[in-house]
N, C-alpha and C positions, 0 to 999 in steps of 0.2 A: 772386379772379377766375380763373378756369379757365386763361386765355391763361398766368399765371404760377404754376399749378400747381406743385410742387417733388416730386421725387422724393424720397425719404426716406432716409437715410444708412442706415437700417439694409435699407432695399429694396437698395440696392449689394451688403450683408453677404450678403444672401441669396440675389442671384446668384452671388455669388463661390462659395457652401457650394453652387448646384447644376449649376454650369457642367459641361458636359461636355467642356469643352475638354482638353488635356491640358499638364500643366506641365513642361515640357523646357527652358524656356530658363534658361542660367545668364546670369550679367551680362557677361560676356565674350562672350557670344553674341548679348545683347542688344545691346553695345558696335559688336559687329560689324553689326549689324542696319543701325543710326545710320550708321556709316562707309556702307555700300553704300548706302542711299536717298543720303545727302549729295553722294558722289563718284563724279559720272556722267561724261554728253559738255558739263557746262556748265565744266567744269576744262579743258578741250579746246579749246574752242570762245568763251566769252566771255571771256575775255584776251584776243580780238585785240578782240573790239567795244568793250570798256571801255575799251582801251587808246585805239585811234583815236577815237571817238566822245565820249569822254568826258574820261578824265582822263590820260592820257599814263602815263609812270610810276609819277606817284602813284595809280595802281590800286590799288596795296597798301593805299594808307590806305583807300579804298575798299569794301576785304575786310575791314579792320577795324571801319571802322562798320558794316557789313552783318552781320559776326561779332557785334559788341557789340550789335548790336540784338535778334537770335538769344538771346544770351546772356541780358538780361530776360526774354524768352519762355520762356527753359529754366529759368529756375529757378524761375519760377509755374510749370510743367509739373511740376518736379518734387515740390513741395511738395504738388500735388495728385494726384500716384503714389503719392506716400508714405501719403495717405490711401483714396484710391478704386482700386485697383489691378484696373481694371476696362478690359474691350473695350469702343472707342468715344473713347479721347482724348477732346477737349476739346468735344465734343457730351457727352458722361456728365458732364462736371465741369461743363458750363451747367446740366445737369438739375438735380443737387441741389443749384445752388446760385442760379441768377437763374431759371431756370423754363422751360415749358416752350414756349412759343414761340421763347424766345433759346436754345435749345436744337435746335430745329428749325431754326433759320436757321443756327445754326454747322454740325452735321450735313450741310447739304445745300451750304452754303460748300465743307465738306471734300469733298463730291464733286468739284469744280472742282480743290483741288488734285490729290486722288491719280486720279479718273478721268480728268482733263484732261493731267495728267500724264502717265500713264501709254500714252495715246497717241501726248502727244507724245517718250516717249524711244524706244516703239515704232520711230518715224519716224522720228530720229536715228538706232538700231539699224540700222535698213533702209539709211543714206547710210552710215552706218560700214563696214558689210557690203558694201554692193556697192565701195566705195571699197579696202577689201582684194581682197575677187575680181579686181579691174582691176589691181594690185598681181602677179597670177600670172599675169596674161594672161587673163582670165575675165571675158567682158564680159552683162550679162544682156539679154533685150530693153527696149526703157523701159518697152512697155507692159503688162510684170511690176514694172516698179519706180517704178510711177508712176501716183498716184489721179488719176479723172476728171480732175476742177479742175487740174489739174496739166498732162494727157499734149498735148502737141499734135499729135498722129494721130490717124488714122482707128481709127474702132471701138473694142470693150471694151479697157479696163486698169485693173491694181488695183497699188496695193501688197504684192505677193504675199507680201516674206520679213518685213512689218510683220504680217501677219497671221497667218503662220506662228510668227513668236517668240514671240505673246503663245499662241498654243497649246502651243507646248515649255514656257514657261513655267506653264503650268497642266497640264501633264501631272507637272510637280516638285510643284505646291503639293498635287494632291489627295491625293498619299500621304502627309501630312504632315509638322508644321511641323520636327518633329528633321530628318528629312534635308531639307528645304527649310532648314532654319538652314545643316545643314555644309554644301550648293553653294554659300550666299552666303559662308560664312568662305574655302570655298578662292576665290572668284573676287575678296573682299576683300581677299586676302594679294597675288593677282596685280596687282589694281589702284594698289594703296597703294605696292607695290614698284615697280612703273610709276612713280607720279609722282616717288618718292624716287630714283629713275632721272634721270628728267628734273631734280631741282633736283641733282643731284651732279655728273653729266656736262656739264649747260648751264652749270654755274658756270664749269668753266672756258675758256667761247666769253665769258663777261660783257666788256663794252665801257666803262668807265665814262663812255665821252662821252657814250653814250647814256642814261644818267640826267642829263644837263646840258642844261636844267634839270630836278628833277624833277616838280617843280610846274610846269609850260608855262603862259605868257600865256595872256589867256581869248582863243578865235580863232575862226572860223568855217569850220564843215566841211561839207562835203556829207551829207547820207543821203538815199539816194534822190535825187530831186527835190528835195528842202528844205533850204534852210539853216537850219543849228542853230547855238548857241551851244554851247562846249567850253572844257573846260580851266580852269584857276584852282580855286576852293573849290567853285565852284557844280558845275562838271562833276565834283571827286571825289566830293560828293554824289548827284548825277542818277547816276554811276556806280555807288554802293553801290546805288541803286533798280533800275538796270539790270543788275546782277551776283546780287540776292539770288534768283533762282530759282536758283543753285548751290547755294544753301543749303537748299533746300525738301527735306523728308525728316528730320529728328533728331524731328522728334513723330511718327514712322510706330514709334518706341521705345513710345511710353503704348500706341501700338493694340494691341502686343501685351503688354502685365498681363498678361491673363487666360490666358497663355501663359507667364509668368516662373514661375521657383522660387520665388523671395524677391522677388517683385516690391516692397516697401514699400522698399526697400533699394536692388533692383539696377535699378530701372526710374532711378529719381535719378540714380545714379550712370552708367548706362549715355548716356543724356541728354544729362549736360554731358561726359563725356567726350568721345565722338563728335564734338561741335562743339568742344570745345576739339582735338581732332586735326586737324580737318578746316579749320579756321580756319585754323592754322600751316601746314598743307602749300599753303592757298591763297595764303596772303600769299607764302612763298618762291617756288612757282610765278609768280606775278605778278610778282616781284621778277629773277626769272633772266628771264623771257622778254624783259619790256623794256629788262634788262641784254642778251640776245642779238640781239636787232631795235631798229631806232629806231620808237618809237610809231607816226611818220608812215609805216612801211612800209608798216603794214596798212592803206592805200590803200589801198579797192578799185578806184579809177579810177587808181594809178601802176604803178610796175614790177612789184610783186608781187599783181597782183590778185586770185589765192585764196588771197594769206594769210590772209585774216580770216573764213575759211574755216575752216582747220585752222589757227593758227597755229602751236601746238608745234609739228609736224610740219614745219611750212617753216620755221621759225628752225634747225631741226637741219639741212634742207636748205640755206640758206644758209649755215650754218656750214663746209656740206662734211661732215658725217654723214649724208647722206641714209638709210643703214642702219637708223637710230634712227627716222625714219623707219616703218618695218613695226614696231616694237617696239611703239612707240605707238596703233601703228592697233588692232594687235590686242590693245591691252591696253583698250584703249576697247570695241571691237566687244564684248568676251567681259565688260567691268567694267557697261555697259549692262543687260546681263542681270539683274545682283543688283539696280539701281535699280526694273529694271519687276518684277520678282519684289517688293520688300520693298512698292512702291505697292499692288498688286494685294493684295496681306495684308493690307495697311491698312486700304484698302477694303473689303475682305472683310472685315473685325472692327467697321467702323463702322458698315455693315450690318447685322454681326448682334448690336448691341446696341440701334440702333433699331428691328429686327424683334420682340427681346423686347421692346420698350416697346411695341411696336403699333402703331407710327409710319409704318411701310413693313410688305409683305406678310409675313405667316408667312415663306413659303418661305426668305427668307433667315435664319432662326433655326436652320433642321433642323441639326444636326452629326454627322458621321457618326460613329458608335460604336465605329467600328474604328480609322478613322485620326484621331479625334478632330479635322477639319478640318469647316468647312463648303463640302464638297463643292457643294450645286446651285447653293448662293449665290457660288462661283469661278466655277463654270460658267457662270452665266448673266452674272456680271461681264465675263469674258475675251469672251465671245464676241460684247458691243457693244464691247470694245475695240476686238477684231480686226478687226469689221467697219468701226468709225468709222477706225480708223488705214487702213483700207484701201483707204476711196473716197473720204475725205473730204481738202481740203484745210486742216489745219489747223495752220498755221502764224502766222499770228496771232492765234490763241486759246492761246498761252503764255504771257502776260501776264497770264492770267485764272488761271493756276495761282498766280501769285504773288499777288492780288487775295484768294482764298480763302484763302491760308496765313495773308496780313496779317491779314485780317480776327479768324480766327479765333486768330490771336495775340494779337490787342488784346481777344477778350472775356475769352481766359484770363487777364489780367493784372487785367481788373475782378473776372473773377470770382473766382478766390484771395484777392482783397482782402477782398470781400463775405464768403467763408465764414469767415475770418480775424477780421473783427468780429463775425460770427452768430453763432457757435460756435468761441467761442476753446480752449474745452476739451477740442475733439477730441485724440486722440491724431494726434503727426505727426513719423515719423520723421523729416521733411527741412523746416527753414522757410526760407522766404527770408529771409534778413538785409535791415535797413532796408526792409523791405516799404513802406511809402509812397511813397518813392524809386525803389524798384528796380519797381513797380507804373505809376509816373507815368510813368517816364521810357520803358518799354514803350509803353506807349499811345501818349505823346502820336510816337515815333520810327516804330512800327510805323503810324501814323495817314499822317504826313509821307510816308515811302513809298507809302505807295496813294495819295496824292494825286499822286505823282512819273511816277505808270502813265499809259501813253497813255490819251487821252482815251476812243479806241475800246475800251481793255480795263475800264475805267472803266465807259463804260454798255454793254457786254456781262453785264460781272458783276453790277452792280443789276439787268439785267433778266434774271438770271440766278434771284437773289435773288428778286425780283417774283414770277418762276415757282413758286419755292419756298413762297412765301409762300399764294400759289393753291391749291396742292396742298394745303399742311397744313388749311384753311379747307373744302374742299373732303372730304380722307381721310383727315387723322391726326387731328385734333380729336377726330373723333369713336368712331375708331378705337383712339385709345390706352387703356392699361392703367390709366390713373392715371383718366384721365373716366369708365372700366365699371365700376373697382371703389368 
C-alpha cells in the first residue's frame, strides 16, 4: 500500500554519496551542539514552577525521571545514527523503516518541536533582554516589546528584539555551519560555566531545613484560578512532565549527520553524552535552589512574588548576592542564542530532507555551493519565526513543543525495534542493549507524559497533526519521490 511505502536503505547510502552538505562537525562539536539546544531559559526558569507547583524538593527526582525517560529515546537515536547518518532525525528513520505516512506525521510533529520552539525561546530571549537593559537603567517602550495579544495600548506593537534575534541569528547560520558551530561552542562554555556558577556558589547559601521534608505531603496549590493537587509521588511525576521541555533539544544532534565527520560514531556518542551532562547539572541545579529557598517561596501570591519568575536570580537575591544576580541574567540572555540557533538548524535539516523526498517544495532542498548551508530554506524559516514570535501571543502553545518531541520519541523507539527485527544484518556501530526493554519502557513513559500535558496542549497538537495529515493527502502523496519513481 503506498500509505506505507518504505524508503530503501540503500536510497539513504545514496543521499549520503550526493549531499552537498559539508562535513565539519567533529563529535565534540556535535557534543556541543546537544548542550546548547538542551540548556536554555527552561534551567532558569522552571525550578521555580516545578518546585511550587508540583513537587517541592523532590524536583530532583523529577529531572531524573524526565532524564531517564530522554535516556530510552537516546539510545534508539543512536542506534539509528549509527546506521542512517542522515539530515532529517527521526522523520528519515520512520521512512526506511514503518513508511511513509508515519514518516510524514513525525516530520511535521518535529515542526511543533523546533518551529514551536523556536519562537518560543525567541520570546523568552526578548523578556531576558529587556530584563538586563532595566538592569542598566534602560527601559524600552511596551509597544516594542510586546505582541498585539499582549500590549494593552493604544495602536501598533510588535515584539521588536524577538524578531530581531531570530534575524542575528540567521545572519550566523547563512555563512555556515563551521562558524555557526564555533558561536555556539563559545556561548556553550559561557553558559555551562554559568550554571556550575550557580551550583558551587549557591551551595554554600544551602539550608537543610529547607529540604525537610523532601518529599512534602500531597496539598493543594493555587495556579491561576484553579486548584491543583501537589506534592507527594503524583506531583514528582506531573513534575518530570512539566519540567521535560528543558530537556527538548539532544535530537537537534541526528539533524545534523549529514553535517558530522564520522557521523556513525560521533553522532552516538554526541547524543548520549549531551544528556548525560545536562541531566547532572540539572538535577544539582534543582537540588541548590530548593536547598537556597523553601519550595513554598515561590508563591506567586506570598512575599516573593516574581520568584517563580526568575527564581535563580532571586534565591541569590535573597541570599544577599544580588551581584550574582547580572551574572545570571546575562549568561541566560547570551545562552538563549545557541538554543534558537541549534532549533533553527534542526529545522532547516528536517526540511531539507523532506524536500529531497518531495514531501514539501523543492525550494527547501537548494544548498548553497559556497557555504554549503541551505540558505533559502533558513531564510524563509527565520523569517515566519520572526514574524510569529513578533505579533503573535504565544505562550500557551509551549506545551505543544513538548507534545511533538513525545510523540516523536515514541515512534523512534518502535521504530529501531522494527528495523532491529527486519534486517537484523545491517551493519550498526551503536545497538541498544536489552532493546525490548529499553524500547518498551520508552514508549510506554514517553506515552504517560503526553497524556500528563494539558488538555488544551493535547488537542492543539492532534489538530495540529489533523492538519498534517490533510496536507500530505492533499500534496506529498502525490508529490513524493518514492510514488513518481
Amino acid at each position: 500500500m503506498s500509505l506505507f511505502r518504505k524508503k530503501p536503505i540503500s536510497a539513504f547510502e545514496d543521499d549520503m554519496k550526493k549531499s552537498e552538505l559539508k562535513r565539519v562537525l567533529g563529535k565534540w562539536s556535535l557534543t556541543a551542539i546537544g548542550i546548547g539546544a538542551i540548556i536554555g531559559g527552561g534551567i532558569f526558569v522552571l525550578t521555580g514552577t516545578g518546585a511550587y507547583y508540583h513537587a517541592g524538593p523532590a524536583l530532583a527526582i523529577s529531572f531524573i525521571i524526565a532524564g531517564i525517560a530522554c535516556v530510552f529515546a537516546a539510545l534508539c537515536y543512536s542506534e539509528f545514527a549509527s546506521m542512517l547518518p542522515v539530515e532529517g532525525s527521526a522523520y528519515a528513520y520512520a521512512y526506511g523503516t514503518i513508511g511513509e505516512i508515519f514518516a510524514w506525521i513525525i516530520g511535521w510533529g518535529l515542526i511543533l518541536e523546533y518551529a514551536m520552539g523556536s519562537m518560543t525561546v525567541a520570546v523568552s530571549w526578548s523578556g531576558y533582554f529587556n530584563k538586563l537593559l532595566k538592569m542598566f537603567g534602560i527601559a524600552l517602550p511596551d509597544w516594542l516589546t510586546q505582541d498585539p495579544g499582549s500590549y494593552t495600548g493604544e495602536g501598533f506593537s510588535m515584539n521588536l528584539p524577538a524578531f530581531l534575534i531570530v534575524l542575528f541569528v540567521l545572519s550566523i547560520l547563512v555563512r555556515g555551519t563551521k562558524g555557526a558551530a564555533k558561536a555556539n561552542n563559545m556561548i556553550v562554555i559561557l553558559k555551562v560555566s554559568a550554571v556550575i556558577f550557580v551550583i558551587i556558589v549557591g551551595a554554600f547559601f544551602i539550608k537543610a531545613a529547607n529540604w525537610d521534608p523532601f518529599i512534602p505531603a500531597v496539598a493543594n496549590v493555587m495556579e491561576g484560578d484553579n486548584v491543583k493537587e501537589a506534592y507527594g509521588w503524583g506531583g514528582i511525576i506531573s513534575g518530570a512532565s512539566a519540567i521535560f521541555f528543558a530537556y527538548v533539544g539532544f535530537d537537534a544532534v541526528s539533524t545534523q549527520a549529514g553535517e558530522a565527520i564520522n557521523p556513525k560514531k560521533d553522532v552516538p556518542f554526541a547524543i548520549i553524552a549531551s544528556l548525560l551532562v545536562c541531566t547532572l547539572l540539572y538535577i544539582l541545579v534543582s537540588l541548590v535552589l530548593t536547598g537556597m529557598m523553601n519550595y513554598q517561596d515561590f508563591n506567586p501570591k506570598g512575599a516573593y512574588p516574581d520568584a517563580i519568575k526568575a527564581p535563580v536570580a532571586y534565591a541569590f537575591d535573597i541570599a544577599g548576592q544580588k551581584w550574582a544576580g547580572y551574572i545570571i541574567t546575562i549568561a541566560a540572555t547570551v545562552g538563549l542564542i545557541s538554543v534558537l540557533m541549534v532549533m533553527i538548524m534542526g529545522q532547516s535539516r528536517i526540511f531539507l530532507g523532506m524536500a529531497k523526498d518531495g514531501l514539501i517544495p523543492s525550494v527547501f532542498s537548494k544548498v548553497n555551493p559556497v557555504t554549503g548551508v541551505p540558505t533559502k530554506n533558513l531564510t524563509i524559516l527565520c523569517v515566519l519565526i520572526a514574524s510569529v514570535a513578533a505579533f503573535t501571543p504565544i505562550n500557551k502553545l509551549a506545551d505543544m513543543t513538548s507534545f511533538g518531541t513525545l510523540f516523536a520519541f515514541t515512534m523512534v523507539c518502535i521504530a529501531v525495534w522494527i528495523l532491529r527485527k527486519r534486517e537484523p544484518n545491517l551493519p550498526r556501530n551503536f545497538k541498544v542493549p536489552a532493546l525490548p526493554v529499553i524500547a518498551t519502557l520508552g514508549i510506554i513513559i514517553n506515552i504517560y507524559l503526553m497524556m500528563n500535558l494539558s488538555i488544551g496542549a493535547q488537542l492543539l497538537s492532534l489538530s495540529w497533526l489533523g492538519l498534517g495529515v490533510i496536507i500530505y493527502f492533499l500534496y506529498s502523496r502525490q508529490n513524493s519521490k518514492l510514488h513518481k519513481s
